[in-house]
C-alpha positions as CSV (number, residue, x, y, z in Angstrom):
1,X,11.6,-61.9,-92.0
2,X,12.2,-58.5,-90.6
3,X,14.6,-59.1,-87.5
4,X,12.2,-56.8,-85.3
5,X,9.4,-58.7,-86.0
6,X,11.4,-62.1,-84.9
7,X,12.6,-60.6,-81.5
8,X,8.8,-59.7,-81.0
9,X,7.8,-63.2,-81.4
10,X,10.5,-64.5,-79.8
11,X,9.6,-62.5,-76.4
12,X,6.4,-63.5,-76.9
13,X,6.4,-66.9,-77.0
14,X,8.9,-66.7,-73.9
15,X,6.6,-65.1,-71.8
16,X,4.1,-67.5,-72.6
17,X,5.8,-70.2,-71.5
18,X,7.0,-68.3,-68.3
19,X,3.3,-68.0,-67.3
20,X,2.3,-71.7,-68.0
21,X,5.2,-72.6,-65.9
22,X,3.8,-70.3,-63.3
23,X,0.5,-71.4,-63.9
24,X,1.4,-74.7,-63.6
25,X,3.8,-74.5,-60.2
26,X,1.0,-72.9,-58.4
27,X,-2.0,-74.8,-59.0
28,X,0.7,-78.0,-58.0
29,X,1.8,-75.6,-54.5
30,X,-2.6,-75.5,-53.9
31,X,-2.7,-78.8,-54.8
32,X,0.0,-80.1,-52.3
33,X,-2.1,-77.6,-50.1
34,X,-5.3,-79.5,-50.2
35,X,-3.5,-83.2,-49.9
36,X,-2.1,-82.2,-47.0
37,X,-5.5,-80.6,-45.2
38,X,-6.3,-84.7,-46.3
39,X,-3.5,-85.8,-44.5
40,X,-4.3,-84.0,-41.4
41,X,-7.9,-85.0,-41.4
42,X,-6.8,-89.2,-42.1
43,X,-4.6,-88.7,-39.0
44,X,-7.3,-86.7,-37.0
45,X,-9.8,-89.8,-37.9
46,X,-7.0,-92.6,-37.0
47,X,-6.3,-90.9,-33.7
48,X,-9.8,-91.4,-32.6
49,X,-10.2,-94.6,-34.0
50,X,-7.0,-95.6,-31.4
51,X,-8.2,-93.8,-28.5
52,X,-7.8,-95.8,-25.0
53,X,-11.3,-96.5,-24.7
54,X,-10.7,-100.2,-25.3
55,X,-8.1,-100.3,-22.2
56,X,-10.5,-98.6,-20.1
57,X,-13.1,-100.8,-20.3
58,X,-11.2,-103.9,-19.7
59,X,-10.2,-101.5,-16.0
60,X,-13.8,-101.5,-15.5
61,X,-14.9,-105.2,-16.5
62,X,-12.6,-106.3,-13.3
63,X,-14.8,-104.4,-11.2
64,X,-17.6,-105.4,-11.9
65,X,-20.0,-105.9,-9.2
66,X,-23.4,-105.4,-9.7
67,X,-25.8,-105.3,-12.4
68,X,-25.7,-101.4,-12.6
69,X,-22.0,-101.3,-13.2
70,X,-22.5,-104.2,-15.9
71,X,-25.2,-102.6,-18.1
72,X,-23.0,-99.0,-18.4
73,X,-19.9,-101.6,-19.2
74,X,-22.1,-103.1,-22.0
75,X,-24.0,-100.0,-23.0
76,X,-20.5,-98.2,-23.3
77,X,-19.3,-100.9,-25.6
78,X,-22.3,-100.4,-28.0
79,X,-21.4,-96.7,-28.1
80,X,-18.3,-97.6,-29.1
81,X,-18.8,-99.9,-31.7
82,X,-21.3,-97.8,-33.1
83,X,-18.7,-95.0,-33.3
84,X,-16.1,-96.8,-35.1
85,X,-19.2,-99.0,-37.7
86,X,-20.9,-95.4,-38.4
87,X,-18.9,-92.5,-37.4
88,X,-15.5,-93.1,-38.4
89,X,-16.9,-95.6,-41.6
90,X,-18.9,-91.9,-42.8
91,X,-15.5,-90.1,-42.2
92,X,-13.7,-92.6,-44.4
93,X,-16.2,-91.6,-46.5
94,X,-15.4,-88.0,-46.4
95,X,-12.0,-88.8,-47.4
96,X,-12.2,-90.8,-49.9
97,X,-14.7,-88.0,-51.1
98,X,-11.8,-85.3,-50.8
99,X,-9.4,-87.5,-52.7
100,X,-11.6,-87.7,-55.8
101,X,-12.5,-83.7,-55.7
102,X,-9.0,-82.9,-55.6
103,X,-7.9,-84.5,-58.8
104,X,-10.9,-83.2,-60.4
105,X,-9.7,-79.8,-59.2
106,X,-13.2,-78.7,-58.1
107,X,-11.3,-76.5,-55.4
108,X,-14.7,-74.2,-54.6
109,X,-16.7,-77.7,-53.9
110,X,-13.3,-78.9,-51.6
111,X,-13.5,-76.2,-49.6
112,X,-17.5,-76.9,-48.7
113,X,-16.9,-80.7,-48.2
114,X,-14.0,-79.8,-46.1
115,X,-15.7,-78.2,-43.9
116,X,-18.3,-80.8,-43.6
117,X,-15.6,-83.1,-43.0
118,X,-13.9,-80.9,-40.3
119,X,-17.8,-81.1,-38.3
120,X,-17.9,-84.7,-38.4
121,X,-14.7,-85.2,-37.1
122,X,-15.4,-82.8,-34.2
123,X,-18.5,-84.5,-33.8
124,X,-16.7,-88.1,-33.1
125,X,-13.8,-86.9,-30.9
126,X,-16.6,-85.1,-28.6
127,X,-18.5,-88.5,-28.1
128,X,-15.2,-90.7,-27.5
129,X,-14.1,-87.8,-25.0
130,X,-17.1,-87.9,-23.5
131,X,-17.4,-91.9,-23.3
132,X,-13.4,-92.0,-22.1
133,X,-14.4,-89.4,-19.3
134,X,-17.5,-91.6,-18.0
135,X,-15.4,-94.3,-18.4
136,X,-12.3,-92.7,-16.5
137,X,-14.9,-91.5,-13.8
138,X,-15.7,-94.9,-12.8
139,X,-12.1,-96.6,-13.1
140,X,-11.3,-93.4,-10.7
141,X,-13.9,-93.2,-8.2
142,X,-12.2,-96.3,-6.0
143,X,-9.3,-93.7,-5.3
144,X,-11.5,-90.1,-5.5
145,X,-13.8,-90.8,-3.2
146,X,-11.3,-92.4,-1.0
147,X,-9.6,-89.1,-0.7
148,X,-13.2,-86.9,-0.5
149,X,-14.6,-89.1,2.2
150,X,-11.1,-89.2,4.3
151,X,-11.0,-85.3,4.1
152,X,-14.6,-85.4,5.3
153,X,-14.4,-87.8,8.0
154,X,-11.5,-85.6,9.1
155,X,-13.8,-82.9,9.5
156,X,-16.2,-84.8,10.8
157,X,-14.3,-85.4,13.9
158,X,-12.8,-81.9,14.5
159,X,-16.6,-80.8,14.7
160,X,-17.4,-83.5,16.9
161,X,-14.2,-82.5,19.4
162,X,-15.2,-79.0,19.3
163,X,-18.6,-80.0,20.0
164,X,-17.6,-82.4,23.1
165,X,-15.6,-80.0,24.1
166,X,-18.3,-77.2,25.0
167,X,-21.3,-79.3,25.4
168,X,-22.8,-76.4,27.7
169,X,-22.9,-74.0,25.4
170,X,-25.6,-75.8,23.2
171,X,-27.9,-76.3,26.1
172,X,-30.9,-77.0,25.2
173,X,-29.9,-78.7,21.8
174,X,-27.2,-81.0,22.2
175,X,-29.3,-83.8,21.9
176,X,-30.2,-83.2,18.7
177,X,-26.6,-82.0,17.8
178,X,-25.5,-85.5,18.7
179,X,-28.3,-87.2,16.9
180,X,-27.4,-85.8,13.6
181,X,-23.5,-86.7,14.4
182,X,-25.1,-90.3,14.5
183,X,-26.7,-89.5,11.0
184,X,-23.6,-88.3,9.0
185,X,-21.6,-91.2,10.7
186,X,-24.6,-93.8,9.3
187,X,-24.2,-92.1,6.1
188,X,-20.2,-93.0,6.5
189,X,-21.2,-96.3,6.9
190,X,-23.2,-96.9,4.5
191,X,-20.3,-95.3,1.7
192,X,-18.5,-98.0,3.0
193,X,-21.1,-100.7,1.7
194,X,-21.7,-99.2,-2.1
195,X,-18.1,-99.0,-2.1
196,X,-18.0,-102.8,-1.0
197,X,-20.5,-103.6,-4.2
198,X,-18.8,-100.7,-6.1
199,X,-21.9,-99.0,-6.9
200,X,-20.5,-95.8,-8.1
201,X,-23.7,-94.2,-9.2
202,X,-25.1,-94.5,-5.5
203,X,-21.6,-93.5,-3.6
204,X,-21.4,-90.0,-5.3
205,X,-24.8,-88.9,-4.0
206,X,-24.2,-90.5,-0.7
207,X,-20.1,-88.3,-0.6
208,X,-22.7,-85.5,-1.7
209,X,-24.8,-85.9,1.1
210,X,-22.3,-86.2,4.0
211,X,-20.6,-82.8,2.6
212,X,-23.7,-81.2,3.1
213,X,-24.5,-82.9,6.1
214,X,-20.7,-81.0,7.5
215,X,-21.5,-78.6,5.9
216,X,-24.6,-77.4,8.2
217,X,-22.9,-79.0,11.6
218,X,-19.9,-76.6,10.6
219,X,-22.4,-73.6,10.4
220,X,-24.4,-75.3,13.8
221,X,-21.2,-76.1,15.8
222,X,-20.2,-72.1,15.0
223,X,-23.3,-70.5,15.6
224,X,-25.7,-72.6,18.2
225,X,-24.0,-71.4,21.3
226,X,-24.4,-67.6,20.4
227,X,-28.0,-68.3,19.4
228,X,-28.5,-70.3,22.2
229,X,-27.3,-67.9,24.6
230,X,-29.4,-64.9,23.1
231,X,-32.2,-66.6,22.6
232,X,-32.7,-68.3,26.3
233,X,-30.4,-65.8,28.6
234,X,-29.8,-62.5,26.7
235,X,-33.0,-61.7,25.1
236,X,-35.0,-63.2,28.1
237,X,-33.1,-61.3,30.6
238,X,-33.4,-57.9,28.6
239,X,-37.3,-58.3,28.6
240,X,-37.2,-58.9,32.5
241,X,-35.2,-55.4,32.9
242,X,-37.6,-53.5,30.4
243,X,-40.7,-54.9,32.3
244,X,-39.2,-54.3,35.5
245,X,-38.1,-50.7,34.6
246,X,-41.3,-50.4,32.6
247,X,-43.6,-50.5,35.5
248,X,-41.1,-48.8,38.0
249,X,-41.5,-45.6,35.5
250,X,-45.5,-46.1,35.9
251,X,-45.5,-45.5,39.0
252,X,-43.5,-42.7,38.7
253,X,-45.8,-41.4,36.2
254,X,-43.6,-41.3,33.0
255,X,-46.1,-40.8,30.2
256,X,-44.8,-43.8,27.9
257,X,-47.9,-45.3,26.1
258,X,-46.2,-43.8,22.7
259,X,-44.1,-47.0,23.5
260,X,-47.0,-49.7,23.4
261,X,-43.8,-51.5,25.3
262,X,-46.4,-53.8,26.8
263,X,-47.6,-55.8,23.0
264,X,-44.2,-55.1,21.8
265,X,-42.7,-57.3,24.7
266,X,-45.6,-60.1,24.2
267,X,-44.8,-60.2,20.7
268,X,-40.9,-60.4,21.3
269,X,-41.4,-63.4,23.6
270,X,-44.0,-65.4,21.2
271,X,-40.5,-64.7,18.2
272,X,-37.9,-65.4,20.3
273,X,-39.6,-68.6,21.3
274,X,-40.0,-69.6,17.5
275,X,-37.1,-68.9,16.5
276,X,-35.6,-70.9,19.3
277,X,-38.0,-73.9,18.0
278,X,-35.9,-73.7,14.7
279,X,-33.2,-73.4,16.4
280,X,-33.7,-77.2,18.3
281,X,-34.6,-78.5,14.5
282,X,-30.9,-76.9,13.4
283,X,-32.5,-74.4,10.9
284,X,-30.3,-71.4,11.5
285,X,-31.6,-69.9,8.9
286,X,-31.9,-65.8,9.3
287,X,-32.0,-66.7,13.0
288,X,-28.7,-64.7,14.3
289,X,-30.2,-61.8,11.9
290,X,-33.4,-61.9,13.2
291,X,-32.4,-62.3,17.3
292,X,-29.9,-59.4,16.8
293,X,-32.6,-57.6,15.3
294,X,-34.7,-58.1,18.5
295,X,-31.8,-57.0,21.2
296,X,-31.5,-54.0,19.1
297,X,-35.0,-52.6,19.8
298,X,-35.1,-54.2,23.0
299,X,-32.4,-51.5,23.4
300,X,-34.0,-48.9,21.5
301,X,-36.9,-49.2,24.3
302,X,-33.5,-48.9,26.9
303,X,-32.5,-46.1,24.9
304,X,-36.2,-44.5,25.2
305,X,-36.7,-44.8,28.8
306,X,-33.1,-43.1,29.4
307,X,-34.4,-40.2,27.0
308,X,-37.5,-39.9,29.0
309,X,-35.7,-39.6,32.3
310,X,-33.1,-37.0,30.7
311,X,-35.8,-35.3,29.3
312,X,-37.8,-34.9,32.6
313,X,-35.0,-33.7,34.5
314,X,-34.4,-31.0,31.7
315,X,-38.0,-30.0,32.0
316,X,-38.1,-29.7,35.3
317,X,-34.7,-27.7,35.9
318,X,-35.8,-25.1,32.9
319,X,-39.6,-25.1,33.9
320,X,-39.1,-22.8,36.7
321,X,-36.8,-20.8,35.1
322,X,-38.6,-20.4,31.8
323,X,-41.5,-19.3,34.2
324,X,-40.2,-16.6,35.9
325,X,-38.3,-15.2,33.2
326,X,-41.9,-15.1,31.5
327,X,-43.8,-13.5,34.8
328,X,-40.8,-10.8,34.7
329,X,-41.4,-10.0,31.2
330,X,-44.9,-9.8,31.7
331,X,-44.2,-7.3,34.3
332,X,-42.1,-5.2,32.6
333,X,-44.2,-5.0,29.8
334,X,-47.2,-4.1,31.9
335,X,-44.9,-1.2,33.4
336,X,-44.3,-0.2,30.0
337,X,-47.6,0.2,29.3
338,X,-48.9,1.6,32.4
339,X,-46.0,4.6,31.9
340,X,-46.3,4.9,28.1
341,X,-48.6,8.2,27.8
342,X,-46.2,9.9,30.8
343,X,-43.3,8.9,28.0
344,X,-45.0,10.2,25.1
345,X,-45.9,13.8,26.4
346,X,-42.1,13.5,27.9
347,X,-40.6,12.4,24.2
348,X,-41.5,12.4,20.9
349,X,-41.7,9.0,20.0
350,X,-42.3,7.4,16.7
351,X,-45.3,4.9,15.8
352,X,-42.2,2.6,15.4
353,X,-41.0,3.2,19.1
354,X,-44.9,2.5,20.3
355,X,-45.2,-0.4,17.6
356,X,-42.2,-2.9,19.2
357,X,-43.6,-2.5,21.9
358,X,-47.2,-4.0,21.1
359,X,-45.7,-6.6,19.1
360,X,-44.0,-8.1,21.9
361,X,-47.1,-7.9,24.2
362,X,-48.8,-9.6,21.3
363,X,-46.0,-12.3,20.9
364,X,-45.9,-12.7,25.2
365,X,-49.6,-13.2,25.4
366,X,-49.4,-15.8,22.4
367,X,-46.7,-17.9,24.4
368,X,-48.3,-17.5,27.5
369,X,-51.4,-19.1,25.9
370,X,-49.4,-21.9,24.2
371,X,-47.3,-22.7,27.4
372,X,-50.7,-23.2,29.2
373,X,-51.7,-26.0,26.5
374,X,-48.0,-27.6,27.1
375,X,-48.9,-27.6,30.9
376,X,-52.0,-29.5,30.0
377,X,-51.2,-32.2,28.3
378,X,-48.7,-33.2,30.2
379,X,-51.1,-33.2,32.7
380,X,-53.1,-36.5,30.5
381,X,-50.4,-38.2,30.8
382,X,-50.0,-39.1,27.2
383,X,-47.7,-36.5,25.6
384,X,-43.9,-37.8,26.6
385,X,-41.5,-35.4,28.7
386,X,-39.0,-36.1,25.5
387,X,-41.5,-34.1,23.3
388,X,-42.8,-31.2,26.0
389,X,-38.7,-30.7,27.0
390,X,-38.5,-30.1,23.5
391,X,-41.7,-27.9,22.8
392,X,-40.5,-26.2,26.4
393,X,-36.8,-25.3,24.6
394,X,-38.6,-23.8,21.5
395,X,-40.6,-21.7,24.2
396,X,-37.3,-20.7,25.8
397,X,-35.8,-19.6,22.8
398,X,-38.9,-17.6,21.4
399,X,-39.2,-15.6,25.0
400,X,-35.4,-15.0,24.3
401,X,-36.4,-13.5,21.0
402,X,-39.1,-11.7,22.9
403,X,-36.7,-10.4,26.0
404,X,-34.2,-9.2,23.2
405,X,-36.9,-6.6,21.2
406,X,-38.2,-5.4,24.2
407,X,-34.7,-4.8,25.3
408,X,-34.2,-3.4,22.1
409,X,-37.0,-0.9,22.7
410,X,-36.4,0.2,26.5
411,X,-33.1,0.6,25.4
412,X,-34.5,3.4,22.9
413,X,-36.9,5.0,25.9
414,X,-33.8,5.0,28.6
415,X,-31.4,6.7,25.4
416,X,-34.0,9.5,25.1
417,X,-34.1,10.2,29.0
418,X,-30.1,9.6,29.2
419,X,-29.6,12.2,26.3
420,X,-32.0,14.4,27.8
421,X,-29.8,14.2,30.7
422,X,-26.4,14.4,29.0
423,X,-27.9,17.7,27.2
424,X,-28.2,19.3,30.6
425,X,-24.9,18.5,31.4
426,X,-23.4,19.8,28.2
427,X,-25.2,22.9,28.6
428,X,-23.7,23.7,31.6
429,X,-20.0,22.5,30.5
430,X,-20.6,25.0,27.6
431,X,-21.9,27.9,29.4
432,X,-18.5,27.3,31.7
433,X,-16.5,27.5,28.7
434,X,-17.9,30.4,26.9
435,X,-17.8,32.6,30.1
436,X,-13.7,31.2,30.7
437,X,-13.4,32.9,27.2
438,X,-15.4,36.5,28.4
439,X,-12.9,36.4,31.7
440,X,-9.6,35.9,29.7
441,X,-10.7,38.9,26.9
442,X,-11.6,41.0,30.0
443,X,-8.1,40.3,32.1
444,X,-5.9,41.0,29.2
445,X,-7.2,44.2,28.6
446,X,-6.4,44.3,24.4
447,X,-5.9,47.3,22.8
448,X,-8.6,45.9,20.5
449,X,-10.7,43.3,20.1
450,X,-11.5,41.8,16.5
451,X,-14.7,41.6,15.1
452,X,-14.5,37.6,14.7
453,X,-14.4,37.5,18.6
454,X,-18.1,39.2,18.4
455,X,-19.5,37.4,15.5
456,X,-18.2,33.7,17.1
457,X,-19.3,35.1,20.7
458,X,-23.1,36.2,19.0
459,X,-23.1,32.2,17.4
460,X,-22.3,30.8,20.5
461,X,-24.7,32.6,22.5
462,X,-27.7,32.3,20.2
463,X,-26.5,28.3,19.9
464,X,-26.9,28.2,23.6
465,X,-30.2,29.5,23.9
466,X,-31.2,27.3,21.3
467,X,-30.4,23.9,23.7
468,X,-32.8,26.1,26.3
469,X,-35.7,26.6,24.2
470,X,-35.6,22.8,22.9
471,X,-35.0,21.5,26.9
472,X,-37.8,23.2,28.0
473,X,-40.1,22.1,25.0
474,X,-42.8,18.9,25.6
475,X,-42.4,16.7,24.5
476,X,-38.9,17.3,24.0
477,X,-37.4,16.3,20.3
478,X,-34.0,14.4,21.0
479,X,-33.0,14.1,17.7
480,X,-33.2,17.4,17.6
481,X,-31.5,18.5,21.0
482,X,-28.8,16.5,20.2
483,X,-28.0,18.2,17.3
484,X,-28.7,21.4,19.0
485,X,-26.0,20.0,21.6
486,X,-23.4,19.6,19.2
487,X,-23.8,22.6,17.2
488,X,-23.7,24.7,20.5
489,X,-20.4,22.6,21.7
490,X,-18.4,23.3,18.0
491,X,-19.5,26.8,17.5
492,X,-18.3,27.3,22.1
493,X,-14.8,25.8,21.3
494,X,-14.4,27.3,18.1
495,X,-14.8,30.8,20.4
496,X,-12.6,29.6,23.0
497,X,-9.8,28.9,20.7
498,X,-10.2,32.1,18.9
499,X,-9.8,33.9,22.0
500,X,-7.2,31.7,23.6
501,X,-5.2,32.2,20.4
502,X,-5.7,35.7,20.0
503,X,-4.5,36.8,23.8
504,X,-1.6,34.4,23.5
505,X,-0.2,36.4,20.4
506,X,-0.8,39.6,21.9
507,X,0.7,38.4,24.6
508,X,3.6,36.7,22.9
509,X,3.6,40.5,20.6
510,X,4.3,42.3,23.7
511,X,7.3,40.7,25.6
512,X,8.7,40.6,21.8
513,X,8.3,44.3,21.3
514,X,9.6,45.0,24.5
515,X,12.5,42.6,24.8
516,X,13.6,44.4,21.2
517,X,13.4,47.6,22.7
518,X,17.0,47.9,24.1
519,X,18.7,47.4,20.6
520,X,16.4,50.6,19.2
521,X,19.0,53.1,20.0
522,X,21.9,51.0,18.0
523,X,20.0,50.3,14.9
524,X,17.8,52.4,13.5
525,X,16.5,49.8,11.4
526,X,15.4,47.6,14.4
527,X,13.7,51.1,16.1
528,X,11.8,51.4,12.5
529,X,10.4,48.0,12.5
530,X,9.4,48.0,16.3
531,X,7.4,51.3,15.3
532,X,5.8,49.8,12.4
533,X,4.9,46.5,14.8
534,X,3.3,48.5,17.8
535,X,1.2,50.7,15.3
536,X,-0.2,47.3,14.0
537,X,-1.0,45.8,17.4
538,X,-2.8,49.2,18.8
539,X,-4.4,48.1,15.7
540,X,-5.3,44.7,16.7
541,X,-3.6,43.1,14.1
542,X,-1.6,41.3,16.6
543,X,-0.1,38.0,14.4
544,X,1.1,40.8,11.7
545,X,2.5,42.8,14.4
546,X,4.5,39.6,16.1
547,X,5.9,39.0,12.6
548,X,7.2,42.3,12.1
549,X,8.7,42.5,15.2
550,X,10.8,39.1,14.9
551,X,11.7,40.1,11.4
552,X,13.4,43.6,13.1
553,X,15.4,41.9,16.0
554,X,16.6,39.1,13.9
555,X,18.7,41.6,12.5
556,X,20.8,41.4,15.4
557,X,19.4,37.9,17.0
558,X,19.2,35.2,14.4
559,X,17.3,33.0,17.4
560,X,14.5,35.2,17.9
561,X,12.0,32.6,16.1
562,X,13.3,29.9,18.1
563,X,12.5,32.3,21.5
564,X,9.1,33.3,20.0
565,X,8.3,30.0,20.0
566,X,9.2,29.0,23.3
567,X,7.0,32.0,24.8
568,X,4.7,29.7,23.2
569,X,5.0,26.5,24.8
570,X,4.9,28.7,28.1
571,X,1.5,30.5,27.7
């Protein structure tokens, strides 16, 4: 045989057996996998089948008392029985069932009766839990209820201290406090006779009952003397000093029927007096809620009257005020009118001007007309001082409205008569300053004049006449005087600083000319250029002159500009 082929088989059969080892340790590891899930489930089924519930019955048979306590001992011996004949018989079953499936290998059907298995047993340790607790519960309650009913009866008495303590305060309903302290101690008493007869199924409901019982006196003992006291002193009291102050207002004719005060206190009587009818039953119920609900509007009504008074006093102080500011305005608007032709054939006013002016006679006659209906139903008696103060303040602050246009528009009349007026005066502060220029031309006494003089003096002059012809024009345009105001004043000081500046430099030219005159006959250059300078000021050229000159002396006086300009400053 070819070696080749040998080594071939030879691997071959190797790796066969390999795998079947494999094959064969694995499906032993799921195996011992399975066995033990068995195991777990025997011990599971043994551990229920040893539970205590044997030892705590034999607790409970020694206390038995009554027939109630012995039919639950019996009855809980059944179920027990019956647990261990059928519930842990049927998990043997299971088992037993497991054991055989296994070394058939059927590990897809294991793994479904397993889990049926895994329900039953969950099934039996609920019920023996559930038996052991009932059980438990009664082989406890000796010693539980002990300790509930102590801690109770300690509470008990602190209530019934505090309670002793300020009797006063539940006036009114301290008999019936103490009569239900007789009922939870009954109720003590009789926990003490089930106890006796160890009737556990009647001692939780009585433990039950006291707890409530405390309970409520613990809420009652807390809250009866403030719900005592509000509803039979504070409440009570309040709707004495509404009435009181309710009928004192009346007669002092307070319009308050928006208040229906009188039903509202009826009806606040008839509550206050149920609610204290719970109260004397212990049904505190909603009843602090409810009584605080009522002192609050109780003090709302308070709250009401004070606005009223407030309000009235407001009313009256502004009323008189708010009516002579209106009869003034009236005036003055009927003054307005009564002058307005003399104003319009004095100015030329706009439709605008005449236009504010209507508008607020319009919006005056409107108030005065809805004042008047004010007036009037206060006068019935039914509209409340709170709502006219408040009607009265929106009146105030329209005629405000109303006071500030027609300020607005004789504001615009007095401008037109006060620029009229300033025009006059600018005319004649004008006039004053173009003849100051005419007197310092004429005492100078140039050599010439220059024709800028003329043509500004000619402006000024025909400006001038202008302001005249518009002054004595009706109705007069201020706009337009204005303007001729202003172009008069510009085109005046333009002239008087033309001719203030030109006899200043012919001054100024002069002196120069002549201070440089005694260095002419040592420098024939300086006697050259004070020729050429007086030639140019007989000219009128007096600025080119001035700066000929200077530029001559400063041959021989390097300061002469500085001097020039002091002669300056001194004109």
């Amino acid at each position: 045989m070819n070696p080749m082929v040998l080594q071939t088989i030879t691997f071959s059969i190797v790796a066969i057996i390999s795998i079947t080892i494999l094959l064969v340790v694995l499906k032993n590891k799921k195996n011992n996998k399975y066995k033990k899930s068995i195991t777990f489930l025997d011990k599971e089924k043994n551990k229920l089948e040893s539970a205590p519930v044997i030892a705590e019955l034999s607790k409970v048979e020694t206390i038995i008392k009554n027939e109630k306590l012995e039919e639950k001992y019996k009855s809980w011996q059944d179920t027990f029985e019956k647990i261990k004949e059928e519930d842990i018989s049927n998990m043997n079953d299971y088992i037993f069932n497991l054991d055989t499936i296994l070394e058939h290998r059927e590990y897809k059907r294991f793994d479904e009766e397993y889990s049926k298995a895994e329900l039953h047993l969950y099934k039996i340790r609920t019920k023996i839990n559930n038996l052991l607790e009932e059980i438990q519960d009664i082989n406890q309650s000796e010693e539980k209820y002990r300790d509930i009913i102590i801690k109770l009866k300690t509470k008990y008495r602190e209530l019934n201290s505090k309670f002793e303590v300020s009797k006063d305060s539940y006036e009114g309903i301290e008999s019936i406090i103490e009569l239900q302290f007789e009922n939870i101690e009954r109720r003590f008493q009789d926990f003490e006779q089930f106890m006796e007869k160890n009737e556990y199924s009647e001692v939780i409901h009585i433990v039950k009952a006291i707890d409530t019982m405390i309970d409520h006196m613990s809420v009652v003992i807390e809250e009866a003397p403030d719900l005592v006291l509000l509803s039979t002193k504070v409440i009570p009291k309040r709707i004495e000093q509404i009435t009181e102050t309710y009928e004192q207002m009346k007669n002092e004719n307070y319009p308050l029927e928006y208040l229906n005060v009188e039903y509202n206190i009826e009806e606040s009587l008839k509550n206050v007096n149920k609610i204290f009818d719970r109260i004397k039953v212990l049904n505190l119920e909603d009843c602090m809620f409810e009584l605080r609900t009522m002192l609050e509007y109780l003090d709302s009504i308070f709250n009401e009257f004070d606005k009223e008074k407030i309000s009235r006093k407001e009313y009256e102080d502004e009323k008189g005020s708010f009516e002579d500011k209106l009869s003034k305005l009236a005036s003055v608007v009927k003054d307005v009118y009564s002058q307005i032709e003399d104003i319009k054939n004095m100015y030329d006013l706009t439709d605008k001007d005449v236009k504010i002016i209507d508008d607020v006679n319009v919006r005056l006659t409107a108030l005065k007309k809805d004042y008047k209906k004010s007036i009037k139903k206060l006068s019935n008696s039914k509209t409340p001082y709170s709502k006219i103060s408040k009607e009265l303040e929106e009146y105030t602050e329209s005629l405000n409205l109303i006071d500030a246009d027609l300020d607005e528009a004789l504001k615009s009349l007095g401008n037109m008569y006060d620029d009229e007026m300033r025009a006059h005066e600018q005319l004649d502060e004008i006039q004053e300053l173009l003849k100051d220029s005419k007197i310092r031309i004429r005492k100078y006494k140039l050599p010439k004049i220059s024709n800028i003089y003329f043509v500004q003096l000619n402006e000024a002059n025909e400006a001038i006449l202008e302001i005249i012809k518009e002054l004595e024009q009706k109705p007069i345009a201020i706009k337009t005087l204005n303007t001729r105001v202003d172009t008069a004043r510009d085109l005046v000081l333009k002239l008087h600083k033309t001719t203030t500046e030109m006899v200043k430099t012919a001054s100024v030219t002069e002196n120069v000319i002549v201070y440089g005159n005694k260095y002419r006959s040592s420098n024939t250059r300086i006697d050259e250029g004070l020729k050429n300078a007086e030639q140019l000021f007989y000219k009128g050229n007096y600025e080119k002159a001035l700066t000929t000159a200077m530029n001559a002396i400063e041959i021989v006086d390097k300061d002469i500009k500085n001097k020039v300009v002091n002669m300056y400053a001194k004109k």
